[in-house]
C-alpha positions in Angstrom: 24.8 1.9 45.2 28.3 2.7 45.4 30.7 0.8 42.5 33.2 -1.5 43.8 36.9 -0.5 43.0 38.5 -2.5 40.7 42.2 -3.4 39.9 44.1 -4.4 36.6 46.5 -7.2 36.4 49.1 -8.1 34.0 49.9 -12.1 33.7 53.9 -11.1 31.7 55.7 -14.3 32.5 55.9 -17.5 32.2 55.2 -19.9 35.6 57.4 -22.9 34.0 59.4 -24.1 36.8 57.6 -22.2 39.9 56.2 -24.7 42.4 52.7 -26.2 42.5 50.8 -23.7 44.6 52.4 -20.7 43.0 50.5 -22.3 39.4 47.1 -22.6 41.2 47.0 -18.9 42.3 47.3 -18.3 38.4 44.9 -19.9 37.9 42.8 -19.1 40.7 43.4 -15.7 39.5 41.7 -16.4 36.5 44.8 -16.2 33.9 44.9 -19.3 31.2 47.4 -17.7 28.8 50.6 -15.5 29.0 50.5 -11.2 28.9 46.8 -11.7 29.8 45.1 -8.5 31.5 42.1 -9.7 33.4 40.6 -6.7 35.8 39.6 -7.7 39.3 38.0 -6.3 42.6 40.2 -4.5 44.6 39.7 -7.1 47.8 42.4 -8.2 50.5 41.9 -11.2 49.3 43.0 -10.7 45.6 45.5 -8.4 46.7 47.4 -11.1 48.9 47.0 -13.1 45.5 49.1 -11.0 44.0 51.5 -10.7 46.2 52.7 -13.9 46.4 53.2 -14.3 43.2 54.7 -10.8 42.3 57.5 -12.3 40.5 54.9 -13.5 37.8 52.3 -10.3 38.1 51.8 -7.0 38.1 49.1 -4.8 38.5 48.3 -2.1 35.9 47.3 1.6 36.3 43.9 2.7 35.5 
């Protein structure tokens, strides 16, 4: 079975003051506290996640 790829992503600042939806992709993300690291799969879907939010994320190397 082949392993799914995964990604790394770094929650480094603060969403005080971003609008409404911008807080539930945080959390849909999975992040509940600040310069979190949670690790991912590498899907479209979390990757359009994290680009609209890129202001708020980034994505680690492996």
């Amino acid at each position: 079975m082949a392993e799914t790829k995964k990604i790394r992503i770094e929650y480094y600042r603060s969403q005080n003051s971003t609008p409404v939806k911008h807080r539930a992709v945080v959390k849909g993300l999975g992040f509940t506290r600040l310069n979190q690291i949670v690790e991912r799969e590498d899907t479209v879907a979390i990757r359009g996640m994290v680009k609209k939010i890129p202001y708020l994320v980034r994505i680690l190397e492996n």
